[in-house]
C-alpha positions as CSV (number, residue, x, y, z in Angstrom):
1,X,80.2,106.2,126.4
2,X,80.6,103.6,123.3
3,X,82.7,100.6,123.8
4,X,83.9,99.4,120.6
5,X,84.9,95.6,119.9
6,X,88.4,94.4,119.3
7,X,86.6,93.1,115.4
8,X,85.3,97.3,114.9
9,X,88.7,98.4,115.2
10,X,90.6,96.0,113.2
11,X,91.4,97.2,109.9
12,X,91.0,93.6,108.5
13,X,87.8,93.0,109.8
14,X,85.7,93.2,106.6
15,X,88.4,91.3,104.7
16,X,88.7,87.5,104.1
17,X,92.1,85.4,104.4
18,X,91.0,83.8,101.1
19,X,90.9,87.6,99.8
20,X,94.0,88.2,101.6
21,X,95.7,85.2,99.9
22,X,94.4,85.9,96.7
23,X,96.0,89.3,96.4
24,X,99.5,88.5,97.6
25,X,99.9,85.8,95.2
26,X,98.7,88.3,92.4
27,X,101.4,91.0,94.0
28,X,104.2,88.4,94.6
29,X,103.3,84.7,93.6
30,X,104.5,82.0,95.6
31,X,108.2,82.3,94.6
32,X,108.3,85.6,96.4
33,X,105.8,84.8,99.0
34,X,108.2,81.7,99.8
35,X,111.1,84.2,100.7
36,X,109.2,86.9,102.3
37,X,107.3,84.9,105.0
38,X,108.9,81.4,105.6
39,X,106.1,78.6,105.3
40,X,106.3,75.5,103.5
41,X,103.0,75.5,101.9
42,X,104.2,78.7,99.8
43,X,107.2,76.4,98.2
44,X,105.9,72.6,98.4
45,X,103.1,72.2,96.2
46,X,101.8,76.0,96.5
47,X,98.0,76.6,96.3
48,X,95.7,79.3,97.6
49,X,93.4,76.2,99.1
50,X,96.5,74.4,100.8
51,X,98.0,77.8,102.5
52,X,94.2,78.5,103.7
53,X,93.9,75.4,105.4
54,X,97.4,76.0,107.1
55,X,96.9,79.6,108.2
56,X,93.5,78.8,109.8
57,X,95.3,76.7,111.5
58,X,98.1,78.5,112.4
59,X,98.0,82.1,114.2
60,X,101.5,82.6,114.1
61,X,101.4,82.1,110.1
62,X,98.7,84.1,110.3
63,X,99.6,87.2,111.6
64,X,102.6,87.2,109.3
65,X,100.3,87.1,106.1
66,X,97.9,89.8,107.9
67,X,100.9,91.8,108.2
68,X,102.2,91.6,105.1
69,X,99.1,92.3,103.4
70,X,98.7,95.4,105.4
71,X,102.5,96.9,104.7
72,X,101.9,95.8,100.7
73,X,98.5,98.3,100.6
74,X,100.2,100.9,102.2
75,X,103.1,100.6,100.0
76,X,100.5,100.7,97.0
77,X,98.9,103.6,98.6
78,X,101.5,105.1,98.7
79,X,103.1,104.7,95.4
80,X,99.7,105.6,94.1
81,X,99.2,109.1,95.6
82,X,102.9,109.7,95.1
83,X,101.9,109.5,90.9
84,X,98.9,111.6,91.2
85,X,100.7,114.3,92.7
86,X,103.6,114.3,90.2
C-alpha cells in the first residue's frame, strides 16, 4: 500500500503564495481584496511584497488567501466551460 504525503494531496502544492498573490490582485486588485478578506496590508500601503511577508507570517491570513484563490479558479472554471458549451 502507498502512503501519500499531506504536500501530494494538496491541490496548492505546486503553486507559489507569490503566484497566488499575483493572480488575485490581477482578478480583484487590492480595493476588492481589502473587502473580501480583512487584512491591513491589502488597504495601508498595498503591495504584493508587503502582503507576502505578512502571510508567511501569518497561517490564519493564509488560509484565507489559499481559500480564496481556490473558490476564484473554480468559479473561472466554471464560467469557462459554461461558454464552451453554449
Amino acid at each position: 500500500m502507498t502512503t501519500y504525503s499531506k504536500k501530494a494531496n494538496d491541490i496548492l502544492h505546486w503553486v507559489s503564495l507569490a503566484k497566488i498573490m499575483e493572480y488575485l490582485v490581477e482578478v480583484y486588485g487590492f480595493e476588492e481584496l481589502s473587502e473580501l478578506v480583512r487584512i491591513n496590508c491589502f488597504k495601508n500601503n498595498p503591495s504584493i511584497q508587503s502582503s507576502l511577508k505578512f502571510l508567511r507570517k501569518t497561517l490564519w491570513a493564509r488560509e484565507q488567501i489559499e481559500w480564496l484563490y481556490v473558490r476564484t479558479r473554480l468559479e473561472k472554471m466554471d464560467e469557462e466551460k459554461w461558454w464552451k458549451d453554449f
